[in-house]
Every structure is written in structure tokens, then in C-alpha cells.
N, CA and C atoms as an extended XYZ file, in Angstrom:
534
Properties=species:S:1:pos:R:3:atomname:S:1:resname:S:1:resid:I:1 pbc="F F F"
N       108.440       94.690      148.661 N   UNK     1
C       109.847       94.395      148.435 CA  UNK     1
C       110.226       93.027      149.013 C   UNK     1
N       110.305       92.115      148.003 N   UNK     2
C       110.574       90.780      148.548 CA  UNK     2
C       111.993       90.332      148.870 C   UNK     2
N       112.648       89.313      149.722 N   UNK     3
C       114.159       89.347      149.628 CA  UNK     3
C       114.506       87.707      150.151 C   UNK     3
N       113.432       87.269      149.608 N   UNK     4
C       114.051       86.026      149.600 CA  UNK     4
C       112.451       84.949      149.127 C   UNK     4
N       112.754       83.640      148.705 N   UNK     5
C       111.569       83.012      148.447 CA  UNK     5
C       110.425       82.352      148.991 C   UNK     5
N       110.866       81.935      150.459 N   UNK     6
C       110.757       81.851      151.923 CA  UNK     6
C       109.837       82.805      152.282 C   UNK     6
N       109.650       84.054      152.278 N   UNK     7
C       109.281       85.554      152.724 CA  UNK     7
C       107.810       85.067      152.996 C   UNK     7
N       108.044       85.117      154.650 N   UNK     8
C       106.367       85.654      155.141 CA  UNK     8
C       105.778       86.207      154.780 C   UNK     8
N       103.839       86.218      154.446 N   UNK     9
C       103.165       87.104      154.481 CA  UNK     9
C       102.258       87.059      152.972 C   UNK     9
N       101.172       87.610      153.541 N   UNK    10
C       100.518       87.648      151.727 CA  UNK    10
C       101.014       88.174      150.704 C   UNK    10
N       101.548       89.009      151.259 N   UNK    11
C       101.873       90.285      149.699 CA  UNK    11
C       103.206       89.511      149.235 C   UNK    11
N       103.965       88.661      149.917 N   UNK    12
C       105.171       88.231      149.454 CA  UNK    12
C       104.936       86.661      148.338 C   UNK    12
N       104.033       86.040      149.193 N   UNK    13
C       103.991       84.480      149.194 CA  UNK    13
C       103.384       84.317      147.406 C   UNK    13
N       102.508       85.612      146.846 N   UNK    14
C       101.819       85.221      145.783 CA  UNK    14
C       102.673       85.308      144.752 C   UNK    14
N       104.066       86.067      145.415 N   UNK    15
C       105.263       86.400      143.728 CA  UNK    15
C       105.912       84.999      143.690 C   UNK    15
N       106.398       84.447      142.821 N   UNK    16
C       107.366       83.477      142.790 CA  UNK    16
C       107.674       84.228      142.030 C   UNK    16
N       108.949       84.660      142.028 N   UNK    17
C       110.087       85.612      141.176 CA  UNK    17
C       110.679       84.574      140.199 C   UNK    17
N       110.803       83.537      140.338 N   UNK    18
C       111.497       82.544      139.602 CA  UNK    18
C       110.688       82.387      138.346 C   UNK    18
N       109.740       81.741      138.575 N   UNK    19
C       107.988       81.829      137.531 CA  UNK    19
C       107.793       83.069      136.760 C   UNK    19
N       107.769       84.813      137.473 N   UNK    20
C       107.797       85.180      136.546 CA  UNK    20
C       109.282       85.493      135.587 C   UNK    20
N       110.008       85.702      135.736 N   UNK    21
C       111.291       85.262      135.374 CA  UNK    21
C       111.497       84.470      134.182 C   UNK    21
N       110.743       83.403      134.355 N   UNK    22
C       110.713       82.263      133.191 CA  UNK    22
C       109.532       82.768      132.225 C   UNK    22
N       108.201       83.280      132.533 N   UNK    23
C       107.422       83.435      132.019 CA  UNK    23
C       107.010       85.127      131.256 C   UNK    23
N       107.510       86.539      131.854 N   UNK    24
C       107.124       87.698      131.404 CA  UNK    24
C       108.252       88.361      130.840 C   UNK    24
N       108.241       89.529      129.623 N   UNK    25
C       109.086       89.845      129.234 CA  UNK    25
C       110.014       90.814      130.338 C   UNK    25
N       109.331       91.525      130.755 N   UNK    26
C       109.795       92.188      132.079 CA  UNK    26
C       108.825       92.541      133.574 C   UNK    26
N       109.744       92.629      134.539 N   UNK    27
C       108.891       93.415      135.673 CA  UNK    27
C       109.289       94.422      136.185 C   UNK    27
N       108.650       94.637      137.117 N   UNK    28
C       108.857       95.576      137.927 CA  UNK    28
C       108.860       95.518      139.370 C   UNK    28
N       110.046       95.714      140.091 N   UNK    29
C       109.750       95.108      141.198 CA  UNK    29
C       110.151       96.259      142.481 C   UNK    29
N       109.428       96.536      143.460 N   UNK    30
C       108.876       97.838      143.938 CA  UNK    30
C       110.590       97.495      145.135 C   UNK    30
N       111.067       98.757      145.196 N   UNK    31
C       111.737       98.631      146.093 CA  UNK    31
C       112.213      100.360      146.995 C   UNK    31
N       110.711      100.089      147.198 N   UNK    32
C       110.479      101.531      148.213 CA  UNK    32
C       109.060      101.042      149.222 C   UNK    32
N       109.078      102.320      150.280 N   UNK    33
C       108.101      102.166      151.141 CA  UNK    33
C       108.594      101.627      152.529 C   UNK    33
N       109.876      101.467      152.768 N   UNK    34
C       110.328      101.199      154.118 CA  UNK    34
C       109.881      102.397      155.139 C   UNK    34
N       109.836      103.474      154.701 N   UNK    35
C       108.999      104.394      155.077 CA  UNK    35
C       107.764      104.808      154.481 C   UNK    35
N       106.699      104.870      155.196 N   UNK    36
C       105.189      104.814      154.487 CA  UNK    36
C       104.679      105.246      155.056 C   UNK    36
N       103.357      106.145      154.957 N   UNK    37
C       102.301      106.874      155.501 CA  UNK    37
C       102.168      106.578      156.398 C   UNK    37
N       101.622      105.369      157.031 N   UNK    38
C       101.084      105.066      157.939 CA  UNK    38
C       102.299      104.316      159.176 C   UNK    38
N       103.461      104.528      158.959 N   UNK    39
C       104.390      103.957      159.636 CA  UNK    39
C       105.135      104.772      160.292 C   UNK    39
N       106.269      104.565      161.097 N   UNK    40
C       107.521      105.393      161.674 CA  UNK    40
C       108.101      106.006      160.626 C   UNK    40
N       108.539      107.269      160.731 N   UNK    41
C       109.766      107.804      160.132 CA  UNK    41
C       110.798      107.357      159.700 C   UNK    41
N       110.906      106.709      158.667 N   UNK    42
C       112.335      105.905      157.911 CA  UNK    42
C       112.119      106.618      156.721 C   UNK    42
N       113.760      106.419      155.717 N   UNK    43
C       113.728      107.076      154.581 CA  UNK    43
C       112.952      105.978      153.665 C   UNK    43
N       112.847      106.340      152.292 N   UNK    44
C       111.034      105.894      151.856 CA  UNK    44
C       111.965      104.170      151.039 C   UNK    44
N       113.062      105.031      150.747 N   UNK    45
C       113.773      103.567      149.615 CA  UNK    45
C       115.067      103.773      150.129 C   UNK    45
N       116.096      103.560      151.116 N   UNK    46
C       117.150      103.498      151.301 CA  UNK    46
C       117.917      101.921      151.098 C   UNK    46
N       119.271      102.892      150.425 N   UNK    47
C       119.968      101.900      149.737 CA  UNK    47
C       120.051      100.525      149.865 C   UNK    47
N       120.755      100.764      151.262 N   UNK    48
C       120.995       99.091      151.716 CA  UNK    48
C       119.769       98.017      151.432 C   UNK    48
N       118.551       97.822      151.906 N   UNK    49
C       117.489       97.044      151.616 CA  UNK    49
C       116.965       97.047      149.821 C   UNK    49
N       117.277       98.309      148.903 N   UNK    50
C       117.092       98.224      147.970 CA  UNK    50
C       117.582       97.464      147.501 C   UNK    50
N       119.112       97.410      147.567 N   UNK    51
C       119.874       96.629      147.053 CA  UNK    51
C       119.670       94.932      147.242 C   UNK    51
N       119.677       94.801      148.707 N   UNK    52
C       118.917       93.564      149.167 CA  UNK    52
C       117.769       92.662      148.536 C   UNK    52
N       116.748       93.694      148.465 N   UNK    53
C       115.513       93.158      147.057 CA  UNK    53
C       116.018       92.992      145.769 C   UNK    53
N       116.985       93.811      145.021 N   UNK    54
C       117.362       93.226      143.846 CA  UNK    54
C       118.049       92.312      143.708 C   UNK    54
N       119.230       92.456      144.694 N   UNK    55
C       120.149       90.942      144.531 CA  UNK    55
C       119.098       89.723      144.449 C   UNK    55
N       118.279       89.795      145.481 N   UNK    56
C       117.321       88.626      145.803 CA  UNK    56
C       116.895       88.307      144.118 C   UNK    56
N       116.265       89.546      143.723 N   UNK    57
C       115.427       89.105      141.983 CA  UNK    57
C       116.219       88.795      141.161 C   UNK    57
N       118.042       89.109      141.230 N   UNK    58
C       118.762       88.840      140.225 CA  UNK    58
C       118.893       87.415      140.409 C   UNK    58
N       119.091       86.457      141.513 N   UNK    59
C       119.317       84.811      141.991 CA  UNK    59
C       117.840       84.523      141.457 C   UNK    59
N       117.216       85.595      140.753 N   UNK    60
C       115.437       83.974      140.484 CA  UNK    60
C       115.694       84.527      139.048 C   UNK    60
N       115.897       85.873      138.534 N   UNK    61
C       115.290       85.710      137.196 CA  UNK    61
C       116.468       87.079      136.699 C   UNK    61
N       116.618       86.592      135.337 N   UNK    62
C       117.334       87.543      134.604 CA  UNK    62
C       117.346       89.101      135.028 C   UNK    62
N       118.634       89.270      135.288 N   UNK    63
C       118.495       90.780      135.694 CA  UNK    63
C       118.053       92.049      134.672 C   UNK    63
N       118.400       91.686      133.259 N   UNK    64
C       117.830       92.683      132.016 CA  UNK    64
C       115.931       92.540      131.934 C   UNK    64
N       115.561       91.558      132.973 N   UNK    65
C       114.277       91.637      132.917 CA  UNK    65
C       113.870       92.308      134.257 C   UNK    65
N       114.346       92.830      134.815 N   UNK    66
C       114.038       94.018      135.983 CA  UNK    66
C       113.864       95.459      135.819 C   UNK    66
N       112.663       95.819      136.198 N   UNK    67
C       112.506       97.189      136.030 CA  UNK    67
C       112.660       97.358      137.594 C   UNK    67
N       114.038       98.698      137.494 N   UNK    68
C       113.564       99.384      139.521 CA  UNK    68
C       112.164      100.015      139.983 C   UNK    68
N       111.372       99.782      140.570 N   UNK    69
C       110.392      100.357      140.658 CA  UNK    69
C       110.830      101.687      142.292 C   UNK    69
N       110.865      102.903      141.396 N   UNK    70
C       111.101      104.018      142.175 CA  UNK    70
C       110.870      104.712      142.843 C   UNK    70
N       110.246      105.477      143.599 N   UNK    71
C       109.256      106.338      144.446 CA  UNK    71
C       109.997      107.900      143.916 C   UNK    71
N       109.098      108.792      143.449 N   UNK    72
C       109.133      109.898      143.301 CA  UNK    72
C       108.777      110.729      144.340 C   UNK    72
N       108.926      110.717      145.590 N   UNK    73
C       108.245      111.456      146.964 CA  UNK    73
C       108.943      111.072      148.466 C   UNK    73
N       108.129      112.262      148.942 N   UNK    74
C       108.788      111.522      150.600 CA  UNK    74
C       107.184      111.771      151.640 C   UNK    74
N       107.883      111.213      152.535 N   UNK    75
C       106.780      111.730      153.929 CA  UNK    75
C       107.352      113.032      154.760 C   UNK    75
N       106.089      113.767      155.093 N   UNK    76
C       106.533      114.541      156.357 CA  UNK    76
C       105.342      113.725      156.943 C   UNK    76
N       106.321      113.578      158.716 N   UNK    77
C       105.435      112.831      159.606 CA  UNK    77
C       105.624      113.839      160.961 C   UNK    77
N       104.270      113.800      161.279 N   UNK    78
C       103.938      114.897      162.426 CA  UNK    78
C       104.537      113.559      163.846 C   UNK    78
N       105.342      114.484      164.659 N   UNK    79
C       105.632      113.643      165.581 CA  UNK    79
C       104.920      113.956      167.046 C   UNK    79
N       105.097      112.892      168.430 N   UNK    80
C       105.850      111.780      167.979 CA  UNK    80
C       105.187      111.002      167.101 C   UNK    80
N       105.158      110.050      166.665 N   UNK    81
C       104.612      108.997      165.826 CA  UNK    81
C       103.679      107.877      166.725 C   UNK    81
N       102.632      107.721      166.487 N   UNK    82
C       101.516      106.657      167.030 CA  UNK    82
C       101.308      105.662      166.132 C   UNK    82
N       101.203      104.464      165.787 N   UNK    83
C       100.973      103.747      165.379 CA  UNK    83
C        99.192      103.760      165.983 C   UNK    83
N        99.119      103.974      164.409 N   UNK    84
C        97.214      103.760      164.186 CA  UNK    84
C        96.866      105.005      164.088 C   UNK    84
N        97.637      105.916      164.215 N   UNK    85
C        97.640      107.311      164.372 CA  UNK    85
C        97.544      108.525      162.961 C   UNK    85
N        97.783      109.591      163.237 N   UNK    86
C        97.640      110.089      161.992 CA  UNK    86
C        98.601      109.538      160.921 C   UNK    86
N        98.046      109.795      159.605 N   UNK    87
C        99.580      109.349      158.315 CA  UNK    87
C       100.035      110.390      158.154 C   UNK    87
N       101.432      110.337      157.801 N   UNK    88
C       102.179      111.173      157.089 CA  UNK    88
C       102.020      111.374      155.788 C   UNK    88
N       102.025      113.044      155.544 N   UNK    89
C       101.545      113.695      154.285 CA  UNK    89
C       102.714      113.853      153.395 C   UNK    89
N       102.562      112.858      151.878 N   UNK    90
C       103.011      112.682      151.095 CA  UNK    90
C       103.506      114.163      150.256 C   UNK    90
N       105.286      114.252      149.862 N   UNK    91
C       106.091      115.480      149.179 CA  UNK    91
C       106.844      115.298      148.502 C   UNK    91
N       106.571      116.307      147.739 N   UNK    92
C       107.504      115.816      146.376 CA  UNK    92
C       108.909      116.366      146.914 C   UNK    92
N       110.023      115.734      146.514 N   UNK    93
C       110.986      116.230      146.569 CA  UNK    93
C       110.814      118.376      146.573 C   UNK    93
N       110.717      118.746      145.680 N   UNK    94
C       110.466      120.187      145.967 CA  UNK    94
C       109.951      120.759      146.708 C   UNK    94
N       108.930      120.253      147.550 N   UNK    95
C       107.687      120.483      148.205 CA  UNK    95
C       108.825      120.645      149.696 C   UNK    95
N       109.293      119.383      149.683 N   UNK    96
C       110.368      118.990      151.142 CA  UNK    96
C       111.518      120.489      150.675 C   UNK    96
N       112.116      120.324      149.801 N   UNK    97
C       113.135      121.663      150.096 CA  UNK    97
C       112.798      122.770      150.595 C   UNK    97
N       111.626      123.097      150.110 N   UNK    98
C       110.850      124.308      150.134 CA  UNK    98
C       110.584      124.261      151.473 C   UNK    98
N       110.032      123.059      152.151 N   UNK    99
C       109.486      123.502      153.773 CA  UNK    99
C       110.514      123.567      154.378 C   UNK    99
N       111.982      122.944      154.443 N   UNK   100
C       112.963      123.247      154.835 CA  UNK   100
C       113.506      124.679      155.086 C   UNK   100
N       113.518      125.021      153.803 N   UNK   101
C       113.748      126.876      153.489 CA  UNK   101
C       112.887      127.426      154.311 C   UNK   101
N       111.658      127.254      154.275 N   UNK   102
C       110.991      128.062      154.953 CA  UNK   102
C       110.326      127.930      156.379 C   UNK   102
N       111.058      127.009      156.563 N   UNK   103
C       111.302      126.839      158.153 CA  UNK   103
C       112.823      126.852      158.830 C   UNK   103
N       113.596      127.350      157.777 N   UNK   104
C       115.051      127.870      157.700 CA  UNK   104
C       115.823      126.130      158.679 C   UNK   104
N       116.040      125.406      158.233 N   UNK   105
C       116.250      124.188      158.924 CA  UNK   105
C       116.957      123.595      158.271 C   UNK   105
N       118.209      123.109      157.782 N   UNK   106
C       119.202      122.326      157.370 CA  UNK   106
C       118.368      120.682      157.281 C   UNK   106
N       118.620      120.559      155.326 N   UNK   107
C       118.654      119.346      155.120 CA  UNK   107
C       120.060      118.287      155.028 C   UNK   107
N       119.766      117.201      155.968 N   UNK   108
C       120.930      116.093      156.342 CA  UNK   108
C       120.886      115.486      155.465 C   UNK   108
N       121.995      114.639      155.505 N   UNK   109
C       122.097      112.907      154.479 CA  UNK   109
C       122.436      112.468      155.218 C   UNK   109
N       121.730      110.999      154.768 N   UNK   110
C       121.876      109.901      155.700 CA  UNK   110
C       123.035      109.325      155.428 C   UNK   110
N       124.206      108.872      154.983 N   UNK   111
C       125.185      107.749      154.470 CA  UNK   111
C       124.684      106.673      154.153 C   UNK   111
N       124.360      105.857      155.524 N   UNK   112
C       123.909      104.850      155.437 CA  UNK   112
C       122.429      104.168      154.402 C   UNK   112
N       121.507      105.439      154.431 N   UNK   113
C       120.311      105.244      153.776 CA  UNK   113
C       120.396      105.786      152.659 C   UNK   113
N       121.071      106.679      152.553 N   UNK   114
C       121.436      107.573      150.991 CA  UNK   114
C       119.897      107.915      150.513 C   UNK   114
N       119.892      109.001      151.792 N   UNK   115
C       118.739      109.932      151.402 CA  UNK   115
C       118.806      110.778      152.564 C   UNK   115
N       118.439      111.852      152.232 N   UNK   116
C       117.760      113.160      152.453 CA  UNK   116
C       117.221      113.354      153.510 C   UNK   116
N       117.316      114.105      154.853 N   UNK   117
C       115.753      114.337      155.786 CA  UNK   117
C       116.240      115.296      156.902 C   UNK   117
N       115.209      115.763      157.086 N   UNK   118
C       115.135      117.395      157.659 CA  UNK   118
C       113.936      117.182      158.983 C   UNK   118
N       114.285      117.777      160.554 N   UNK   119
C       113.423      118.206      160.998 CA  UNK   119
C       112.621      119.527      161.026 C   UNK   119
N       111.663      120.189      161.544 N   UNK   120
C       111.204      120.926      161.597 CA  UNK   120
C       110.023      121.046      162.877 C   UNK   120
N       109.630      122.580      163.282 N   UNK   121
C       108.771      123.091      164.125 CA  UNK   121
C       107.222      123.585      163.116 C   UNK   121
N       105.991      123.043      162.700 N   UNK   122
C       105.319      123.517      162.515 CA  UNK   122
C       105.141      125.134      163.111 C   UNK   122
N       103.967      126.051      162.581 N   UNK   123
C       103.415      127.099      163.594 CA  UNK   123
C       102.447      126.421      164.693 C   UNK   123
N       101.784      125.172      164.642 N   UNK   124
C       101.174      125.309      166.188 CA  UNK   124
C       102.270      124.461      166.815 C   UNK   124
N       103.797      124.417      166.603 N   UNK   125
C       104.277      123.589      167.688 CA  UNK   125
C       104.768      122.307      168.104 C   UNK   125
N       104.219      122.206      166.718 N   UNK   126
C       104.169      120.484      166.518 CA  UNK   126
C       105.592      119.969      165.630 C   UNK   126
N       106.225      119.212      166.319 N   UNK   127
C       107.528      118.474      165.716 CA  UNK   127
C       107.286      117.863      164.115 C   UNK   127
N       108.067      117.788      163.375 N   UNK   128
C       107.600      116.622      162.259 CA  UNK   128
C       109.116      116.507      161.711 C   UNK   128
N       109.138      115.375      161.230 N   UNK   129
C       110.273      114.658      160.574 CA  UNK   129
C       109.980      114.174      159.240 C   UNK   129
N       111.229      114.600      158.343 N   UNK   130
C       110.324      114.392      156.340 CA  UNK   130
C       111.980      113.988      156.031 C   UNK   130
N       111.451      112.454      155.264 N   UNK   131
C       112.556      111.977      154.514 CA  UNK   131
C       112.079      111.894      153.301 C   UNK   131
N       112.908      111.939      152.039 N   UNK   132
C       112.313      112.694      150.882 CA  UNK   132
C       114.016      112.148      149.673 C   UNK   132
N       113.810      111.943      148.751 N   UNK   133
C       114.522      111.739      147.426 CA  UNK   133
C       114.884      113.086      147.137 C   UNK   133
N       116.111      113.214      146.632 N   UNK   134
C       117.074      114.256      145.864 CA  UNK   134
C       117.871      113.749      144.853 C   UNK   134
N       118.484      114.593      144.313 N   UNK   135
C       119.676      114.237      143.497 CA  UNK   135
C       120.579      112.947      143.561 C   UNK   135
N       121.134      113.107      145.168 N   UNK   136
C       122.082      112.332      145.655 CA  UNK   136
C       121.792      110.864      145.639 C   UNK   136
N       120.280      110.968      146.448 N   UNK   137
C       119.988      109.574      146.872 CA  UNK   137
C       119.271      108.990      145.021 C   UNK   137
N       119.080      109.619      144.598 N   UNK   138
C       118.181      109.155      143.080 CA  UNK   138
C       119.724      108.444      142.442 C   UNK   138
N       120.987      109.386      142.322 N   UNK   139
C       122.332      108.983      141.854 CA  UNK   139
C       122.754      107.669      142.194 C   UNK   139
N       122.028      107.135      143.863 N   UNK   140
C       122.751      105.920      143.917 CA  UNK   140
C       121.981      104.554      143.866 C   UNK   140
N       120.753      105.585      143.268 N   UNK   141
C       119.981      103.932      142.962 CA  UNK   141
C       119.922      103.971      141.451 C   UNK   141
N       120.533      105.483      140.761 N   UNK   142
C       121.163      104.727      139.288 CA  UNK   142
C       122.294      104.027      139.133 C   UNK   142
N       123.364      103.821      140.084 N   UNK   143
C       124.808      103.379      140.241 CA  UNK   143
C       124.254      102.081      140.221 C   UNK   143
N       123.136      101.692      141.300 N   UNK   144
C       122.784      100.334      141.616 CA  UNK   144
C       122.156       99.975      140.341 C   UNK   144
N       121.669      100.469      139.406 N   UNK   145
C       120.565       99.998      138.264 CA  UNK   145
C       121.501       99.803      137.055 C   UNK   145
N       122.736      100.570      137.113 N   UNK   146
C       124.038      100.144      135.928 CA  UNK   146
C       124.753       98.846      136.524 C   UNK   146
N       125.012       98.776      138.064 N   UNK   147
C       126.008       97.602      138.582 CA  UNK   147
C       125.267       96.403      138.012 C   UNK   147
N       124.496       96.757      138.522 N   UNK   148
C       123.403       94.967      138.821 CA  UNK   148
C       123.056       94.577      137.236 C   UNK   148
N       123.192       95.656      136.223 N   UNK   149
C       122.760       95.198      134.761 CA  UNK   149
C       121.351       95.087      134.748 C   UNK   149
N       120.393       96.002      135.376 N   UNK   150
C       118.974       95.979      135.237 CA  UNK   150
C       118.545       96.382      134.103 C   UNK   150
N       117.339       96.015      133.580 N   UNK   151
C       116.893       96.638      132.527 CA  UNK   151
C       116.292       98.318      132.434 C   UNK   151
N       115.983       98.710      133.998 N   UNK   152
C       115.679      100.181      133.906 CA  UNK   152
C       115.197      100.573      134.932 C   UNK   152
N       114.296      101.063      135.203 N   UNK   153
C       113.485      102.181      136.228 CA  UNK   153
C       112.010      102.408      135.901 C   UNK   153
N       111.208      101.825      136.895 N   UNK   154
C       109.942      102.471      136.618 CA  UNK   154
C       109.314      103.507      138.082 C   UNK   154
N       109.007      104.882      137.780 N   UNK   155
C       108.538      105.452      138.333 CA  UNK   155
C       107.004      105.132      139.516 C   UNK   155
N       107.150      105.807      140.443 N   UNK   156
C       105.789      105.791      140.919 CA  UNK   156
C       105.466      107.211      141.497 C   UNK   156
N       104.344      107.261      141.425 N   UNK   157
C       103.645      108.461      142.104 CA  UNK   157
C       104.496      110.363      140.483 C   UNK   157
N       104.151      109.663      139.263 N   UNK   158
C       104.351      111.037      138.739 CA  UNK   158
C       103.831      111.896      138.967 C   UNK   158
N       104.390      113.119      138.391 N   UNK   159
C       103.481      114.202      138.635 CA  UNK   159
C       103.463      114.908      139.727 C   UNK   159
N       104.910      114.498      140.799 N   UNK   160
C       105.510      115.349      141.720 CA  UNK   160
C       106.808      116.064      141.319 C   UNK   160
N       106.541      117.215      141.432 N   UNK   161
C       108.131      118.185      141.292 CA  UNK   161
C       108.856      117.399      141.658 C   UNK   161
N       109.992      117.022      140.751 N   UNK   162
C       111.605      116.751      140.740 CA  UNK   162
C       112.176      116.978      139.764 C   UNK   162
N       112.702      118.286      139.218 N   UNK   163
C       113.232      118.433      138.030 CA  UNK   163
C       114.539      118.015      137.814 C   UNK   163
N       115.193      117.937      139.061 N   UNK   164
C       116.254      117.339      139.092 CA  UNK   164
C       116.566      115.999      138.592 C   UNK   164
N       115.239      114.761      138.630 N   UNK   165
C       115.663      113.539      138.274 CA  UNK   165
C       115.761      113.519      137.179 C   UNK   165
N       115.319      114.460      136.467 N   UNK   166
C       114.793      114.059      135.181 CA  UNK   166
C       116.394      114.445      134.439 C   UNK   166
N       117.071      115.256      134.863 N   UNK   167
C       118.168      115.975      134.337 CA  UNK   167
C       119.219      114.386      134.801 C   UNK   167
N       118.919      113.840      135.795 N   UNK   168
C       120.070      112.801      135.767 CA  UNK   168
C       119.655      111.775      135.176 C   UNK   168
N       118.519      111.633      135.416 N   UNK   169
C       118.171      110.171      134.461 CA  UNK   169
C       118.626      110.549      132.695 C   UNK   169
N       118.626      111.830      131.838 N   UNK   170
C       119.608      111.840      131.253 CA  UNK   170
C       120.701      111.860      130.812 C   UNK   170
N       121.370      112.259      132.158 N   UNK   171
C       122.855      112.362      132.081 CA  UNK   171
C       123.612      110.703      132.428 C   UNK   171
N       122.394      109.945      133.106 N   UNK   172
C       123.289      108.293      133.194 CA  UNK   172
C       122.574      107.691      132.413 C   UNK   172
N       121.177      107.596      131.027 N   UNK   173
C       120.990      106.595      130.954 CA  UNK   173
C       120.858      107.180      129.314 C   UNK   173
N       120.541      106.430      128.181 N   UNK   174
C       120.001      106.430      127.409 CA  UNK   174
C       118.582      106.042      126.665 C   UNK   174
N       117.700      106.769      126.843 N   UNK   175
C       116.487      106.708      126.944 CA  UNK   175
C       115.808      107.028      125.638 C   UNK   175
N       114.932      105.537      125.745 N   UNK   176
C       114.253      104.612      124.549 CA  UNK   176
C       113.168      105.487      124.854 C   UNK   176
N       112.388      105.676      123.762 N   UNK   177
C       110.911      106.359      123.876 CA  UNK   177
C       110.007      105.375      123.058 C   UNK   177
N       109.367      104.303      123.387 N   UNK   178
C       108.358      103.708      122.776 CA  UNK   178
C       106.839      103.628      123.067 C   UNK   178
């Protein structure tokens, strides 16, 4: 997730957003993973920074040439958290309700992150913390994908239970099948 042209680092320095912009019919530009396997407990795509990466791609290149690139999943992370330590095991949205339920534990919203996340007690004892996509938080990164005039949404990680997105991504968008 890049957010400016400047942006430290390998994975940033090889995009010039401007270049492709001028040059491809569309992209896709990833704006999840602030929370990641191998990292601290954060929600996986929360709003504020999402938004941040797109504004950034709308100032280099046509915004109808943006695909959102989405995350279909969350982490549960066994705590506390070590860096270098174990990763957190990847859930589908359903997967997370379900351990909730059945560890009888109230799922929160964030406001600020506009997403989802629940603690819990394993059986041996062990703490873990799972931030995870729903309804709510999926709703406001379609609000963001109508404001900004993007060209759409591209998924990652299919093939995880969310029956729910699928019911809103029809109810806000009109969907081309080619």
C-alpha cells in the first residue's frame, strides 16, 4: 500500500503510479495487510490508511483506472505477540464469528478502523486476538469505492466463507460479468 511517490523501501520504490496510470488499462492496487501474519494485531484493511492509499493513486493516475484490491479474511493472533514469533492463523470472516460463538465472547467495532475484532481464551489458556471483515467494515470500503469514482474491487484470498459480501456487493454495485 503505497501513499505517496517518495515512499521508502523496495516494494514501494518499483511502482511509479504515475507511469502506470499513463500506460495500463487498469490496476489494482492492494490496500490491506496493516495487519498480517507475521505482525502485531491490527485490523487487516482499516479505513483511514485505505483511504490514504487511494487518494495517493487518485493524484498519479485516473481514478476509473483503479481496482480496490480487497482482503477476504482476518487473523487470529495467539498472544502476547513476539515479533519473529509464531504467525497468526488466517479466517474467513465466518470462521471468526463462529469462534466467537463458541467461545461465547462479544464481537466489537472499531469506529475508527471500521472493522470487526473479538478477544478470546483458547482451551490450553492461551489469549488470542482476531480482527476479521464483516458486513459493516466491507460497506465502508464500498462507500469509499463509489466516493472516490473507482473503477471496482478486486478480491484476494477467494474461497473463504463470506456470504455476506457477496449479497452487498450486489446490493451497491452493478456487476459486469466478462
Amino acid at each position: 500500500p503505497k501513499t505517496s511517490a517518495d515512499q521508502k523501501g523496495k516494494w514501494y520504490e518499483g511502482h511509479d503510479y504515475k507511469a502506470h496510470g499513463q500506460i495500463v488499462d487498469f490496476v489494482v492496487i492492494m490496500t490491506y495487510e496493516w495487519g498480517y501474519s507475521a505482525g502485531p494485531p491490527l485490523a487487516v484493511s482499516p479505513i483511514g490508511p485505505v483511504r490514504e492509499v487511494l487518494e495517493y493513486a487518485i493524484s498519479e493516475m485516473p481514478s476509473r483506472k483503479i481496482m480496490m484490491g480487497q482482503n477476504l479474511y482476518g487473523y487470529d493472533w495467539t498472544l502476547p505477540f513476539v515479533a519473529g514469533g509464531q504467525y497468526a492463523k488466517a479466517v474467513s470472516p465466518q470462521q471468526a464469528i463462529q469462534l466467537a460463538s463458541t467461545n461465547n465472547v462479544p464481537i466489537r467495532y472499531d469506529q475508527e478502523a471500521q472493522a470487526p475484532h473479538f478477544n478470546y481464551t483458547d482451551a490450553g489458556g492461551k489469549e488470542h486476538k482476531v480482527w476479521f471483515e464483516d458486513a459493516r467494515s466491507i460497506q465502508a470500503k464500498y462507500d469509499l469505492i463509489k466516493e472516490l469514482d473507482l473503477r471496482g474491487i478486486s478480491y484476494w484470498k477467494l474461497g473463504l466463507a463470506f456470504p455476506q459480501n457477496w449479497l452487498l456487493l450486489a446490493d451497491n454495485f452493478t456487476i459486469e460479468k466478462k
